[in-house]
C-alpha positions as CSV (number, residue, x, y, z in Angstrom):
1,X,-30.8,-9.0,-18.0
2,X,-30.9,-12.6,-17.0
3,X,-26.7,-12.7,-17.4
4,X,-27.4,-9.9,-14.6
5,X,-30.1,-11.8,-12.6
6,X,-27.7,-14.9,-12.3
7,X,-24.4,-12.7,-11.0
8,X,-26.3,-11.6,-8.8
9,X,-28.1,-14.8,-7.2
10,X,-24.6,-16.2,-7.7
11,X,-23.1,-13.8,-5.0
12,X,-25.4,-14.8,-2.7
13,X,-24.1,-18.5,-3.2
14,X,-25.9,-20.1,-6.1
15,X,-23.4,-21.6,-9.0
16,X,-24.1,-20.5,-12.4
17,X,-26.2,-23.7,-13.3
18,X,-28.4,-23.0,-9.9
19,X,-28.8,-20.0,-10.9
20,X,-30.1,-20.3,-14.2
21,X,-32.3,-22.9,-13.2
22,X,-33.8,-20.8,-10.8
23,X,-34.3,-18.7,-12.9
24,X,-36.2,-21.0,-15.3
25,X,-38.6,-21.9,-12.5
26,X,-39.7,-18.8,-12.1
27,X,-40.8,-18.4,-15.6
28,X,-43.4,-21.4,-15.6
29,X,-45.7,-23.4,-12.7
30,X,-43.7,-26.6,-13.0
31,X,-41.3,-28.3,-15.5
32,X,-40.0,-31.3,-15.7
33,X,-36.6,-31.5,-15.2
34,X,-36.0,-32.1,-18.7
35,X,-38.1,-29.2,-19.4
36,X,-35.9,-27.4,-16.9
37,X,-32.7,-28.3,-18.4
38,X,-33.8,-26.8,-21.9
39,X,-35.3,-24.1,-20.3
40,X,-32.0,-23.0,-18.4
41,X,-29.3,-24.3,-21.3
42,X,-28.0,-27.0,-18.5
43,X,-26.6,-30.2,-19.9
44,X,-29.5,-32.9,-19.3
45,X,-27.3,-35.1,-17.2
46,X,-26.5,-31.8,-14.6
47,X,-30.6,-30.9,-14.1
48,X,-31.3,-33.8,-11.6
49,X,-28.4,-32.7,-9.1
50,X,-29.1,-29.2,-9.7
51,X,-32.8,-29.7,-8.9
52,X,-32.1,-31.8,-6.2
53,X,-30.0,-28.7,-4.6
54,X,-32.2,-26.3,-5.2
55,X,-35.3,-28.0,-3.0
56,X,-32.7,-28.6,-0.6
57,X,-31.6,-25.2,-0.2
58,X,-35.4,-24.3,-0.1
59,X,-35.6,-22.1,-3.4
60,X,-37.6,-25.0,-5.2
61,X,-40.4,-27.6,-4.4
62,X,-40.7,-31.2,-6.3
63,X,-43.9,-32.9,-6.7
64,X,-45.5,-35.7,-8.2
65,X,-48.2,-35.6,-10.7
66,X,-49.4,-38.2,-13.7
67,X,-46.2,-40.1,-13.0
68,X,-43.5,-37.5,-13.6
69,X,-41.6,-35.3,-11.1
70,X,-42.5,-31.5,-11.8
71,X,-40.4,-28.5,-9.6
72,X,-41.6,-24.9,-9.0
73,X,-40.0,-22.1,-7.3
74,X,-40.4,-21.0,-4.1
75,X,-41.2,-17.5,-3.9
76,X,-38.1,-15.4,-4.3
77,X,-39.7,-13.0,-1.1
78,X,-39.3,-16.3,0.8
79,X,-36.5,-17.6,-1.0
80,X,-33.7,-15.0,-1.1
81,X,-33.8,-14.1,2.3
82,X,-33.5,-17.7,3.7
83,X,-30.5,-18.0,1.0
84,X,-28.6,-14.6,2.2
85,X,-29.0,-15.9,5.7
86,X,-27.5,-19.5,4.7
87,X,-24.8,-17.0,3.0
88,X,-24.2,-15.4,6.4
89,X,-24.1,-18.3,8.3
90,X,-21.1,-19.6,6.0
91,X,-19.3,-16.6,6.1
92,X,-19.2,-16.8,9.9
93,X,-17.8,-19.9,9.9
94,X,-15.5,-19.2,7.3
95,X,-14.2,-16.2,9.4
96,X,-14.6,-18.4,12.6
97,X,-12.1,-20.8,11.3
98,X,-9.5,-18.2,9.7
99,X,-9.6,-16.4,13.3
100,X,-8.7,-19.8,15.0
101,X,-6.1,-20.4,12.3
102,X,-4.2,-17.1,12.3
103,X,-4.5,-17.4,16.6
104,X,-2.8,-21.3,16.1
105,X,-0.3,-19.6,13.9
106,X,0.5,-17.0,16.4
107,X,1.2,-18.9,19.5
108,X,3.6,-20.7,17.0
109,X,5.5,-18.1,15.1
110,X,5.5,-15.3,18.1
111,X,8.3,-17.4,19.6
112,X,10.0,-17.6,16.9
113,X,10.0,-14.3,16.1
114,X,11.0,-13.1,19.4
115,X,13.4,-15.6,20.0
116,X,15.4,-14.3,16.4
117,X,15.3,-10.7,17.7
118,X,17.1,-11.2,20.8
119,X,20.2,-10.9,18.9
120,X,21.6,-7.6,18.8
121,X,23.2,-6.7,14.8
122,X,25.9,-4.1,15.6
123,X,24.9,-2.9,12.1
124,X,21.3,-3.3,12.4
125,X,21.3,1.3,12.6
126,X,22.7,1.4,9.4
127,X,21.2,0.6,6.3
128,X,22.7,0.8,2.6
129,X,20.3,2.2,-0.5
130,X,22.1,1.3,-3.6
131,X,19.4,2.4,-6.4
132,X,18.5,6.3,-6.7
133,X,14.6,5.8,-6.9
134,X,15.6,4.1,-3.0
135,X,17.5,7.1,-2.2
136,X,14.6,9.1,-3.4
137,X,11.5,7.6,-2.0
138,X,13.9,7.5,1.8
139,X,14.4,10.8,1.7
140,X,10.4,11.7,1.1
141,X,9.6,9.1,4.1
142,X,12.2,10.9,6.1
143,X,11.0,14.1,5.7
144,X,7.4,13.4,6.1
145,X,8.6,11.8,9.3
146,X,10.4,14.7,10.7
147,X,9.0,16.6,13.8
148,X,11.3,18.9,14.4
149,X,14.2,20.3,12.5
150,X,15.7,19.3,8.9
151,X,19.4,20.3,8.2
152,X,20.9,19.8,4.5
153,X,24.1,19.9,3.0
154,X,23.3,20.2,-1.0
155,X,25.5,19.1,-3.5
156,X,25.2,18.1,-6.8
157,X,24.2,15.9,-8.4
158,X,20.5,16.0,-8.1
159,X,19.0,12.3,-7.6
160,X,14.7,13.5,-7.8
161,X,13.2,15.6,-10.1
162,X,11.0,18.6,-9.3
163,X,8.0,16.6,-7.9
164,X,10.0,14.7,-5.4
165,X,12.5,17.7,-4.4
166,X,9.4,19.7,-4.3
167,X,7.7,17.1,-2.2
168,X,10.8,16.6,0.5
169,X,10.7,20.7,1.3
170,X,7.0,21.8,0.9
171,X,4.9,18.9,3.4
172,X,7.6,19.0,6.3
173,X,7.8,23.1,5.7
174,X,3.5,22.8,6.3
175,X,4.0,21.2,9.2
176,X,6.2,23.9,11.0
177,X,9.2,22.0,10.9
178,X,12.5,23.9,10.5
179,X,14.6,23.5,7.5
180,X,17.8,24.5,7.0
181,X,20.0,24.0,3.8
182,X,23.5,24.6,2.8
183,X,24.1,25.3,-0.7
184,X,26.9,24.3,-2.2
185,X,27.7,27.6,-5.0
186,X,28.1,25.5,-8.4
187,X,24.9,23.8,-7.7
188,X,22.9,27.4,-8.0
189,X,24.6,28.1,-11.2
190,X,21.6,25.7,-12.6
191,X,18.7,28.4,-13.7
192,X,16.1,25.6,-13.0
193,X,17.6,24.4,-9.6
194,X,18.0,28.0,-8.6
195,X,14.3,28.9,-9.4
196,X,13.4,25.7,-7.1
197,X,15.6,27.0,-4.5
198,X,13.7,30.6,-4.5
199,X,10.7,28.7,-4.1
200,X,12.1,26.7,-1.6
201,X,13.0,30.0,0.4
202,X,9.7,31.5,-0.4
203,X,7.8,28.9,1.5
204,X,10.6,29.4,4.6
205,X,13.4,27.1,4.2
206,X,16.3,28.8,5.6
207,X,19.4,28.6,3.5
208,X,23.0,29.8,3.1
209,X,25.9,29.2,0.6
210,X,29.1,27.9,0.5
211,X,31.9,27.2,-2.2
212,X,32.7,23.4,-1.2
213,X,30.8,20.9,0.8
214,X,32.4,17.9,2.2
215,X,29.2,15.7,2.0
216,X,25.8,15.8,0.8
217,X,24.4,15.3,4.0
218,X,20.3,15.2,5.0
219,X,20.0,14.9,8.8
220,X,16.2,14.8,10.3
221,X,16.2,15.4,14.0
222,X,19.3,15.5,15.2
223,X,18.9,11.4,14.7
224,X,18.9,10.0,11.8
225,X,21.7,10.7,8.3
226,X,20.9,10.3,4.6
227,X,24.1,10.7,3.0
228,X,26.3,10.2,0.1
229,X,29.9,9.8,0.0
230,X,32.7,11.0,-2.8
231,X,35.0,8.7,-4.4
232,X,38.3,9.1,-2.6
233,X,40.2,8.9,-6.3
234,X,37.9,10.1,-8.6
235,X,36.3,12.6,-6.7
236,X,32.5,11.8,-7.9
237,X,29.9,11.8,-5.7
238,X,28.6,7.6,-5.2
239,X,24.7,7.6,-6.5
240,X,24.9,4.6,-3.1
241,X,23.7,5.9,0.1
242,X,24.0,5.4,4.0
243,X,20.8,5.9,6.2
244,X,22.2,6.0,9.6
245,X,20.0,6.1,12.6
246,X,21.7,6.5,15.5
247,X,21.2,9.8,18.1
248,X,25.3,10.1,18.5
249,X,26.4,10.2,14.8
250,X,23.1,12.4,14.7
251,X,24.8,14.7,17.6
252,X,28.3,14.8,15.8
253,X,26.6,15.7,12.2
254,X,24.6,18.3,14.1
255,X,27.6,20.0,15.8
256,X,29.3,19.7,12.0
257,X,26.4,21.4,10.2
258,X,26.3,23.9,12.7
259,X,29.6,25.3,12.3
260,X,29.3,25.1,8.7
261,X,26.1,26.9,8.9
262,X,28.0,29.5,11.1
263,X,30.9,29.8,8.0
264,X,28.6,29.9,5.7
265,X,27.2,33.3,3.7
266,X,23.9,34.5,3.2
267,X,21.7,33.4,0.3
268,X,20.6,36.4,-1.5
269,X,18.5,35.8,-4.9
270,X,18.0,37.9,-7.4
């Protein structure tokens, strides 16, 4: 209970020593301060600062009687109040000075800032992902971020499991976006893959098949590319990625995937 009590009067700005003193006070009209220091475990040679504190933060009184200094507590209905108030006060300040800190550190950095994005990077639209859990977490964001139309060119192999996959088709799908994918045939030979695809269909993702893709390709809004490119020797498809944003590369992926899409079969599940 008192461990309690002192947290407590220590949040509103006491230390641990003030607090237990305090405390003490309240127990017994008037102790000596060496009364007080047994009373509230505080090292003897502590008490006389601690007391001092206390009177001048107003939660104690000292008087004089037969020769010797006695302190009582003020009344904690008095007390407390006046002390949150004290507590409020500081805060003020405290957020007075950080707001004229951070404003100093604006006038000085803002230039700076500005002054380093005045130049242009002619790569600045494209940006490389070379981990999978990257590739992953862009393609959720991308989706999520999608307002109109999601077109897909699937390929193995897969770089999410279920939850994300699931994730990147069923929000955007909510929303009312349209998604189209383009299944490439040996990736629905997978019995799990092709039960996630039927629930894929089931919520409204459009999809056809084909027998080879050229790329695995996600393009969101005719304006930005996730995609993945083969090894020209080996033939395996790089785990590395490209996130192009740029609305003419969008255009010429669009008018690519359309054609495909055009080429491409019906996909019927059983």
């Amino acid at each position: 209970m008192n461990d309690r009590l002192q947290e407590q009067l220590m949040a509103l700005g006491l230390n641990r020593y003030e607090a237990a003193t305090y405390l003490a006070l309240l127990e017994h009209r008037g102790f000596t301060p060496a009364q007080a220091a047994v009373r509230a475990s505080v090292p003897r040679q502590r008490i006389y600062d601690i007391l001092a504190t206390l009177c001048a933060r107003g939660l104690a009184i000292e008087r004089h009687s037969d020769g010797q200094r006695r302190y009582f507590a003020v009344d904690p209905a008095v007390a407390l109040p006046a002390l949150l108030s004290e507590r409020q006060r500081t805060f003020e300040q405290e957020q007075a000075a950080l707001t004229h800190s951070m404003q100093s550190l604006l006038a000085t950095l803002s230039p700076i800032f500005a002054a380093g994005h005045d130049q242009i990077d002619p790569l600045d639209y494209v940006d490389v992902l070379l981990d999978r859990r990257l590739v992953v977490e862009r393609a959720i964001t991308l989706a999520q971020q999608a307002e109109r139309e999601i077109c897909v060119c699937f390929k193995l192999p897969l770089l999410g499991d279920r939850a994300a996959n699931f994730a990147e088709v069923a929000e955007p799908l909510r929303r009312g976006v349209r998604y189209r994918t383009i299944y490439e045939r040996s990736a629905l030979t997978d019995p799990e893959l092709r039960s996630w695809v039927t629930q894929f269909v089931a919520w409204g993702q459009q999809a056809r098949i084909v027998t080879n893709l050229p790329l695995k390709v996600n393009l969101y809004d005719r304006r930005v590319a996730l995609l993945s490119l083969q090894d020209p020797v080996t033939g395996a498809l790089s785990l590395t990625a490209l996130c192009v944003t740029h609305p003419n590369f969008g255009a010429f992926l669009q008018g690519a995937f359309e054609q495909l899409w055009a080429d491409a079969e019906p996909l019927v599940l059983d």
